[in-house]
C-alpha positions as CSV (number, residue, x, y, z in Angstrom):
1,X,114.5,69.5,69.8
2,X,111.0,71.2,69.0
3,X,110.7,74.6,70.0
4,X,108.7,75.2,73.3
5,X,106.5,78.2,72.9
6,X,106.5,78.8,77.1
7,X,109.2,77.2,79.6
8,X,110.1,77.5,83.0
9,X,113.5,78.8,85.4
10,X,114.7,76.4,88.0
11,X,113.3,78.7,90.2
12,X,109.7,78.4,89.0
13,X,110.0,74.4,88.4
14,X,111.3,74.3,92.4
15,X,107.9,76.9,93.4
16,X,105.5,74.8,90.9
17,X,107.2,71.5,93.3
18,X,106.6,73.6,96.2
19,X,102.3,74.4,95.7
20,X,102.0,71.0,93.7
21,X,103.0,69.3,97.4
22,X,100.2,71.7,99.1
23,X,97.5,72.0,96.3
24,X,97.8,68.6,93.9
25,X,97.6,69.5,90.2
26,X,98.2,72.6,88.9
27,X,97.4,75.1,86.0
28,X,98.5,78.6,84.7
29,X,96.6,81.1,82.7
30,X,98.7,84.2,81.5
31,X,96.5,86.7,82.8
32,X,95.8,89.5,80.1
33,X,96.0,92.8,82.1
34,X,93.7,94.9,84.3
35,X,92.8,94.1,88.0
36,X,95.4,91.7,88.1
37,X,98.2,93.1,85.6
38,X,99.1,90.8,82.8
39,X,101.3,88.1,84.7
40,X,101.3,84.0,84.9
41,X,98.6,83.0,87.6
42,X,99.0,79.5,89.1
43,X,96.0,78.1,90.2
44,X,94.7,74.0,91.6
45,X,93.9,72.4,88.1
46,X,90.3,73.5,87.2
47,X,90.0,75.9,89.4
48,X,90.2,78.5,86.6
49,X,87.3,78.1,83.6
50,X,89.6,78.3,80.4
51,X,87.0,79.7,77.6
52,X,86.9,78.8,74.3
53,X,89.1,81.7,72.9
54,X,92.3,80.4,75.7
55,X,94.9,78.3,74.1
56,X,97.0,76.1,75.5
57,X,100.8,76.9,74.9
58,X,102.4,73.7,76.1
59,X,103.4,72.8,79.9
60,X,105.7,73.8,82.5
61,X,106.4,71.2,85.1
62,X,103.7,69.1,84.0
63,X,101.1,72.0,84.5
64,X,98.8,73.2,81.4
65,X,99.8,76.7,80.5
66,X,97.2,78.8,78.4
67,X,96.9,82.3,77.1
68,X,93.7,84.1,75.6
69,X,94.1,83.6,71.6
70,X,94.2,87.9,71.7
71,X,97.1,88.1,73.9
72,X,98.5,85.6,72.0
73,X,98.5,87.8,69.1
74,X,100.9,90.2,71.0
75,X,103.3,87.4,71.8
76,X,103.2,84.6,69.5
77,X,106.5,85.8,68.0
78,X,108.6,85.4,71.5
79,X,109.5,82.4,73.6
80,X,107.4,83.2,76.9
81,X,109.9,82.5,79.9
82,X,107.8,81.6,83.2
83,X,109.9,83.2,86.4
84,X,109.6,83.7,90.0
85,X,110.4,87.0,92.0
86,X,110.4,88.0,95.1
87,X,107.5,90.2,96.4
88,X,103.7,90.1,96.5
89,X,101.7,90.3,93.7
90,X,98.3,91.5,93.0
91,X,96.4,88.4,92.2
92,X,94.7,85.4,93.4
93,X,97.3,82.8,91.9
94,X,98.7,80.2,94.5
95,X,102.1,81.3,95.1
96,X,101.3,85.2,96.8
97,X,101.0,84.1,100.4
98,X,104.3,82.2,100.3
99,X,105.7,86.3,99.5
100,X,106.8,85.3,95.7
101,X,105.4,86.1,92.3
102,X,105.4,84.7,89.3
103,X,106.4,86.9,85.9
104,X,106.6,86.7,82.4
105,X,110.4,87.1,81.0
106,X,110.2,86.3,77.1
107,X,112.7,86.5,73.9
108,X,112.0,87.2,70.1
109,X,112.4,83.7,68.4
110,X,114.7,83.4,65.3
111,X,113.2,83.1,61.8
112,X,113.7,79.7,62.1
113,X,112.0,78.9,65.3
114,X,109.2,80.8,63.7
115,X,109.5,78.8,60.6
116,X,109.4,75.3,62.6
117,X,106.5,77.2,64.6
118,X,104.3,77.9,61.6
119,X,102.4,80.4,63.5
């Protein structure tokens, strides 16, 4: 099985169900820090303007999940782990009126995830 550079809890894939029922198609951007903090925002597909320095990790639940290639730098070494937590966040992502946040859990990979990786 290929090494996923970001996945999802149960928890998030039922609260990505949940929004995709309201909103259609969804996106996340790991947000990089300062209004906001540096967590996973959720937003309707297109609704955020990925630039041309964002890359695109993978998907979780079918949604498009990208970083900005200097973030990336600080993380490209762990396994981001998209979760959900009770509580209201700071942000404009989807999920903060229904009282939930989403957060970034995330583990080193093993040399040889890194090696398949080839980052």
């Amino acid at each position: 099985m290929p090494v996923e550079k970001v996945i999802a809890t149960d928890a998030t894939n039922a609260l990505i169900d949940r929004l995709r029922a309201t909103h259609g198609p969804l996106m996340f951007h790991q947000s990089g820090g300062c209004c906001d903090g540096s967590q996973p925002m959720c937003f309707e597909e297109g609704e955020f303007k990925v630039g041309s320095s964002d890359l695109c990790l993978g998907t979780i639940n079918g949604c498009a999940f990208y970083i900005s290639a200097d973030q990336y730098e600080y993380w490209k070494h762990t396994q981001l782990i998209i979760d959900v937590t009770p509580g209201r966040g700071s942000s404009f992502s989807l999920e903060i009126p229904l009282g939930f946040r989403f957060l970034t859990r995330s583990r080193m990979f093993t040399e040889e995830e890194l090696r398949e990786l080839g980052d």
